[in-house]
C-alpha positions as CSV (number, residue, x, y, z in Angstrom):
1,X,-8.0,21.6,7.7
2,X,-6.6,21.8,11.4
3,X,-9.6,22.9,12.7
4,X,-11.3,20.1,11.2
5,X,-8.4,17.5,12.6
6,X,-8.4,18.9,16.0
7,X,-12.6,18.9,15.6
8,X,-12.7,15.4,15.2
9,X,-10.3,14.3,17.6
10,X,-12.4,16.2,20.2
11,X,-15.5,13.9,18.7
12,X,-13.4,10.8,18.9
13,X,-12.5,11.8,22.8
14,X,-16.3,12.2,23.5
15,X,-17.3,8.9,22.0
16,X,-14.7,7.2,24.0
17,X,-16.3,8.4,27.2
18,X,-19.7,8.0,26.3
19,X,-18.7,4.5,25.8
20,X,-16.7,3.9,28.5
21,X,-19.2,5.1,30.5
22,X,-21.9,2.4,29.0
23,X,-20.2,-0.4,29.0
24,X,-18.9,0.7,32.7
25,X,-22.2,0.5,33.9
26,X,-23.6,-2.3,31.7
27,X,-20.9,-5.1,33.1
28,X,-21.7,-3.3,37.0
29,X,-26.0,-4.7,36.0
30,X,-25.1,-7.8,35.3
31,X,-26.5,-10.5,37.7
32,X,-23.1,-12.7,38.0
33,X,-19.9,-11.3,39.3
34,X,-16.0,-12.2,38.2
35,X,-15.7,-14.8,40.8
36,X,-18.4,-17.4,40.4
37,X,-17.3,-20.8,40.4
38,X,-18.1,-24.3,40.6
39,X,-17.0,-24.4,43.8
40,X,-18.1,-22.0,46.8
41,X,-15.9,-19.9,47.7
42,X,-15.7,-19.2,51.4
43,X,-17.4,-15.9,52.3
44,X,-14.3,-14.4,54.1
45,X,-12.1,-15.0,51.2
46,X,-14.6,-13.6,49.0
47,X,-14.6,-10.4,51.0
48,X,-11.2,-9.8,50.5
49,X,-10.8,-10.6,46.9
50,X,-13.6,-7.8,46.4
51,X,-11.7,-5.9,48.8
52,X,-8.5,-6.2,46.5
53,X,-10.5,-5.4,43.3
54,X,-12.2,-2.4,45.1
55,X,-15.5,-4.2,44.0
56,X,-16.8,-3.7,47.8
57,X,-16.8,0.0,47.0
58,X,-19.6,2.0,45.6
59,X,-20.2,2.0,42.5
60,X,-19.8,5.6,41.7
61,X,-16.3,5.2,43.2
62,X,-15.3,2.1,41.1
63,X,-16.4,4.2,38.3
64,X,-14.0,7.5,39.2
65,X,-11.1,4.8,39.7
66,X,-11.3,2.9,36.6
67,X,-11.2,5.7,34.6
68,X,-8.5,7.6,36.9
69,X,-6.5,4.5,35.9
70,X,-7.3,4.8,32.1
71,X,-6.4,8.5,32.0
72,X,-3.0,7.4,33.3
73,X,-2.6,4.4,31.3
74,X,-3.0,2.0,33.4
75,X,-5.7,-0.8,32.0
76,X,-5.5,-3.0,35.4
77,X,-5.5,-6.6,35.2
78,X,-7.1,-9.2,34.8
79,X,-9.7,-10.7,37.1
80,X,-10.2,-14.0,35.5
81,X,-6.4,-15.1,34.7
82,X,-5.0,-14.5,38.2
83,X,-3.9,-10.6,37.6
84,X,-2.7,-10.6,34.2
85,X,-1.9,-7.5,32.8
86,X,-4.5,-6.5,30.6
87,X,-2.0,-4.2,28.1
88,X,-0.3,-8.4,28.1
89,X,-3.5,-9.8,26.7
90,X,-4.1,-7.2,24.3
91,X,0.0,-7.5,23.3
92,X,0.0,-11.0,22.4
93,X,-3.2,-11.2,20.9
94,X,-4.3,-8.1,19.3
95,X,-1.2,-8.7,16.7
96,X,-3.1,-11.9,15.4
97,X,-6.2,-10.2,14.9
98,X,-5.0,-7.1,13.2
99,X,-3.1,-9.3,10.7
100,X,-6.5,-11.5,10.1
101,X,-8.1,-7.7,9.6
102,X,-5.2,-7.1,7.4
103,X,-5.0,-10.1,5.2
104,X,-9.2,-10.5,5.0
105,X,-9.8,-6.7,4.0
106,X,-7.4,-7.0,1.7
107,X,-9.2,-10.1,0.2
108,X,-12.6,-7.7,0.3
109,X,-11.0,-4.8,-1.8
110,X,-9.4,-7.8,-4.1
111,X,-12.4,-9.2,-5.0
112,X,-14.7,-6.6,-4.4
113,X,-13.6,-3.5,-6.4
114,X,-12.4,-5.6,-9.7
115,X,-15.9,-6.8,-9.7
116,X,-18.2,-3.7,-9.2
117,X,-16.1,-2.3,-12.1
118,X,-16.8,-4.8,-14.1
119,X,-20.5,-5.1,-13.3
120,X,-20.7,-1.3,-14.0
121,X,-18.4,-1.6,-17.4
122,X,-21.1,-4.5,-18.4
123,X,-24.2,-3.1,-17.3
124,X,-27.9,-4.9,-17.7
125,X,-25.7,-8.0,-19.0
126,X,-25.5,-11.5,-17.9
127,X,-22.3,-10.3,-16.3
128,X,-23.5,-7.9,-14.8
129,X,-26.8,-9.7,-13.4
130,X,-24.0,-12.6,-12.3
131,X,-21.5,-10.4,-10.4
132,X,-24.6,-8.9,-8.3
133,X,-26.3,-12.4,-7.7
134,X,-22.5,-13.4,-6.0
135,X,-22.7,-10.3,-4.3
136,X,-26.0,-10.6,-2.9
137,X,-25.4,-14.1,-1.9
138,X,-22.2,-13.1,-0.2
139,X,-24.1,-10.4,2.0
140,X,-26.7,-13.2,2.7
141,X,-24.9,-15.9,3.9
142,X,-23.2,-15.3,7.0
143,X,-19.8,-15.9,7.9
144,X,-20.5,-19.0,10.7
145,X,-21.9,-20.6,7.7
146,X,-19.2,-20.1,5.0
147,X,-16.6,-20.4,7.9
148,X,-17.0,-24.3,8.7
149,X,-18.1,-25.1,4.6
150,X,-14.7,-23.8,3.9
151,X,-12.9,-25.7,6.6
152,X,-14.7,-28.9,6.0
153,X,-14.2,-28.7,1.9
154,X,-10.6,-27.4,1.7
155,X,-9.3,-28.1,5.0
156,X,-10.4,-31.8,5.7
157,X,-11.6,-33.3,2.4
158,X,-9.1,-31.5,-0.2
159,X,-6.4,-30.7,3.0
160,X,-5.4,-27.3,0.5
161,X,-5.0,-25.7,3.4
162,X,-4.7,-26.0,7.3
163,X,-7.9,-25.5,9.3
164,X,-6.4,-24.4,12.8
165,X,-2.6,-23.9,13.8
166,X,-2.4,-20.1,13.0
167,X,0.4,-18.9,12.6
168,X,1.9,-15.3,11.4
169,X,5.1,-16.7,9.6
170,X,2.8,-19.5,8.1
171,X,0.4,-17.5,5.2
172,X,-1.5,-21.3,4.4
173,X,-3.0,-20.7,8.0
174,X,-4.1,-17.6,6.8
175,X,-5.8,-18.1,4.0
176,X,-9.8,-20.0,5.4
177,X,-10.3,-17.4,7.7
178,X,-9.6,-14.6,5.8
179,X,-11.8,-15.5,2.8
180,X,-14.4,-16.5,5.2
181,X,-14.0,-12.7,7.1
182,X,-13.6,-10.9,3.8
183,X,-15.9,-12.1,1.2
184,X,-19.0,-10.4,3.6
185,X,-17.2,-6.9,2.8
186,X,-16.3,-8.0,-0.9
187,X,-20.2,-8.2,-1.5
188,X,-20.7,-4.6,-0.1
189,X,-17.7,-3.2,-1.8
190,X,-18.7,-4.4,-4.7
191,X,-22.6,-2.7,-4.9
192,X,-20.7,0.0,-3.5
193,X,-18.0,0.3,-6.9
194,X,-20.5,-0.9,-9.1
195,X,-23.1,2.3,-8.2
196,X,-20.4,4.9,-7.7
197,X,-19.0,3.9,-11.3
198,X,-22.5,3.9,-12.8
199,X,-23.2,7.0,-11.3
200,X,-19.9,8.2,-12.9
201,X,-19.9,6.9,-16.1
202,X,-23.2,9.0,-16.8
203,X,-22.0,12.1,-16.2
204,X,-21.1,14.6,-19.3
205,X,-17.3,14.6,-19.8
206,X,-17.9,10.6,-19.9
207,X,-20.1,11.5,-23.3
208,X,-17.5,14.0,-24.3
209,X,-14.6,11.8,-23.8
210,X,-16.8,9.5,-25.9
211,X,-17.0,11.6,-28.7
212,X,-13.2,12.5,-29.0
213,X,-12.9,8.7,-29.5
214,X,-11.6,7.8,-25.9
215,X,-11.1,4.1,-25.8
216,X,-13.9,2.6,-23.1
217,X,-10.9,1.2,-21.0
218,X,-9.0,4.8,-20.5
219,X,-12.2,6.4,-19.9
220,X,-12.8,3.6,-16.9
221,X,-8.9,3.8,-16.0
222,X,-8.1,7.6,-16.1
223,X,-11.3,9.3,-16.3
224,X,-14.0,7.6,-14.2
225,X,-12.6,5.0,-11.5
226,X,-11.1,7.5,-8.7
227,X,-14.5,9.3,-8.8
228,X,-16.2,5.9,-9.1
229,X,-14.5,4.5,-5.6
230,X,-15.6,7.0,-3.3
231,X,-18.3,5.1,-2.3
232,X,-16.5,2.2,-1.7
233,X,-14.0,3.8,0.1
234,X,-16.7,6.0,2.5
235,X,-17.2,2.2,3.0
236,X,-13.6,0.5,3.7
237,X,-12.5,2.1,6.7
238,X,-15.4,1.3,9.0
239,X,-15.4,-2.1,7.4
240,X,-12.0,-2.9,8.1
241,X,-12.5,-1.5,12.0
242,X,-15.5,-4.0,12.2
243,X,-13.9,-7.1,10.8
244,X,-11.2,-6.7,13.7
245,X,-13.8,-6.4,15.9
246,X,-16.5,-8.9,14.4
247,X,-13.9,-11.2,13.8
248,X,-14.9,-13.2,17.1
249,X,-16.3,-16.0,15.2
250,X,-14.4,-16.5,13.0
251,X,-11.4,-16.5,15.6
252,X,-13.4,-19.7,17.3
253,X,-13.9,-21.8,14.0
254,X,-9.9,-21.4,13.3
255,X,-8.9,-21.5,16.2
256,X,-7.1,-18.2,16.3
257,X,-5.3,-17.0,19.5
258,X,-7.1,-13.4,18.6
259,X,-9.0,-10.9,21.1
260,X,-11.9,-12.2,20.0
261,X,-11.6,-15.6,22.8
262,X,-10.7,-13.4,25.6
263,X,-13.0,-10.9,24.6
264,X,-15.9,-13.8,25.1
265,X,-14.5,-15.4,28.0
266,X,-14.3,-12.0,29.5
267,X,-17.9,-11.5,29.4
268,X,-18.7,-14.8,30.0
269,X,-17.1,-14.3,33.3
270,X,-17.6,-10.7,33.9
271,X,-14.0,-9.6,33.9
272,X,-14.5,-5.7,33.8
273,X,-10.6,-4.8,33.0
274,X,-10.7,-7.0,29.6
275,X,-13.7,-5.8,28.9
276,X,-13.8,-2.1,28.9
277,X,-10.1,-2.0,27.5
278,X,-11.3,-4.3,24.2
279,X,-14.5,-2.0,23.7
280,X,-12.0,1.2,24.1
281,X,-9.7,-0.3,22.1
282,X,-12.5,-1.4,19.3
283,X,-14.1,1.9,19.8
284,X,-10.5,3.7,19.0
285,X,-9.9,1.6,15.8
286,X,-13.6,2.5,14.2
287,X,-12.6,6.4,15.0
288,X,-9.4,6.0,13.1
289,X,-10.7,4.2,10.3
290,X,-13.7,6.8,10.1
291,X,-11.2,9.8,10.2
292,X,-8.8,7.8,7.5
293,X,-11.4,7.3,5.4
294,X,-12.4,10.7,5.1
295,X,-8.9,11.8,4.8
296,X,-8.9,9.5,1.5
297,X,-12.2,10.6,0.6
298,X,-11.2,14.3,0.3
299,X,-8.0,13.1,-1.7
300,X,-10.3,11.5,-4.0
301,X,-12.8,14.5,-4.0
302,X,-11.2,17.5,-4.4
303,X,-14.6,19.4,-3.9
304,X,-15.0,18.5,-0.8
305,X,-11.7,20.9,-0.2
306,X,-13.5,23.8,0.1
307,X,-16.1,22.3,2.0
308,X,-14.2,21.9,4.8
């Protein structure tokens, strides 16, 4: 089991670099720089902001630099809000988008689990055939769509709930964006309960339990549901790392003061500090939720003990 730990930290470490390394050279091809602006900017003054960035440098150097700096800890600052610390953005924002992660997978395994089970427990019914067309619209319909319905139909015309103003102490302000981020991975999670129970409900010690006279709702409970939810969860933890980091639009509708704004504005304006730290920092939360995942999955597997 510690060789398979320190295995896939190694992995992680790789991925890191290999992205790094993209998205390094991806921001350094892009045809606009970090200091455009309406107004010229003198060409002497220019020179020496590059100079103060290192951007008159070649590239290869910038590229030894920046991740020098990484190594260390050191994220730099911001170019496009006059030398901010980048470790400040990520501080005051990051915890507002890890709470809307939070709070909208949460909705997802709510809504999601409880109704793949169901499906399964009333297969080829009219519940069954209703549960998968909600799904199925849920996985059509994208969130920029459900987002503004939602805020227009509870927010303005029934005022349930407040359509911007987030804030952490306030759970109202949570509750449009979170249903709008989570119900996409409530559809998934869903399909995914409904087939792992199916395909766990036809296995033989189902039938046997049958005929000893176990009640249908102990065999679901006790007998079928951990083994049914493996697919589901194989599916949670990447799910939850992307709604943090797909949660961009959603952050705009609301108006949540989330990564997702600076994350925009950064490539808007070509702000290389922001933007490699929020990849690296996306990129670090889809490797921990892939190695949790598998973590649970084993728990919920013991076959795959051996295996590994």
């Amino acid at each position: 089991m510690f060789r398979t730990l320190f295995s896939r930290f190694l992995q992680g470490l790789i991925v890191l670099f290999v992205l790094f390394t993209i998205t390094f050279f991806l921001i350094k091809a892009l045809p606009y720089g970090p200091f455009q602006s309406d107004k010229a900017i003198p060409g002497h003054i220019r020179e020496k902001i590059e100079a103060y960035y290192g951007l008159n440098e070649p590239v290869y150097v910038q590229y030894g630099r920046t991740l020098g700096n990484l190594l260390k800890g050191d994220a730099g600052a911001s170019m496009r809000l006059e030398g901010l610390p980048v470790t400040d953005i990520i501080t005051q924002a990051f915890p507002n988008s890890i709470q809307l992660g939070v709070v909208a997978m949460a909705v997802a395994v709510l809504l999601g689990i409880p109704l793949g089970v169901f499906a399964a427990w009333k297969k080829n019914t009219v519940f069954d055939y209703g549960a998968m067309m909600i799904a199925m619209i849920g996985i059509c319909i994208p969130s920029f769509v459900i987002g503004p319905l939602l805020a227009e139909k509870f927010g303005r015309d029934l005022e349930w709930f407040p359509v911007t103003g987030w804030s952490r102490s306030s759970p109202l302000s949570w509750i449009l964006p979170a249903i709008t981020l989570g119900l996409a991975s409530a559809a998934y999670l869903s399909r995914l309960t409904r087939a792992g129970m199916l395909e766990t409900l036809s296995q033989d010690f189902v039938r046997t339990a049958r005929a000893k006279g176990v009640g249908e709702l102990a065999i679901l409970t006790k007998h079928c549901l951990r083994g049914g939810l493996i697919p589901a969860v194989a599916y949670i933890g990447p799910a939850f790392a992307a709604i943090i980091s797909g949660s961009v639009v959603i952050e705009s509708i609301f108006a949540v003061p989330g990564l997702g704004l600076h994350f925009i504005k950064a490539i808007e304006t070509g702000d290389t500090p922001v933007i490699l730290a929020l990849v690296l920092l996306y990129g670090a939360l889809i490797i921990v939720a892939n190695f949790v995942t598998d973590v649970l999955g084993v728990w919920l597997n013991p076959r795959l003990r051996s295996s590994r």
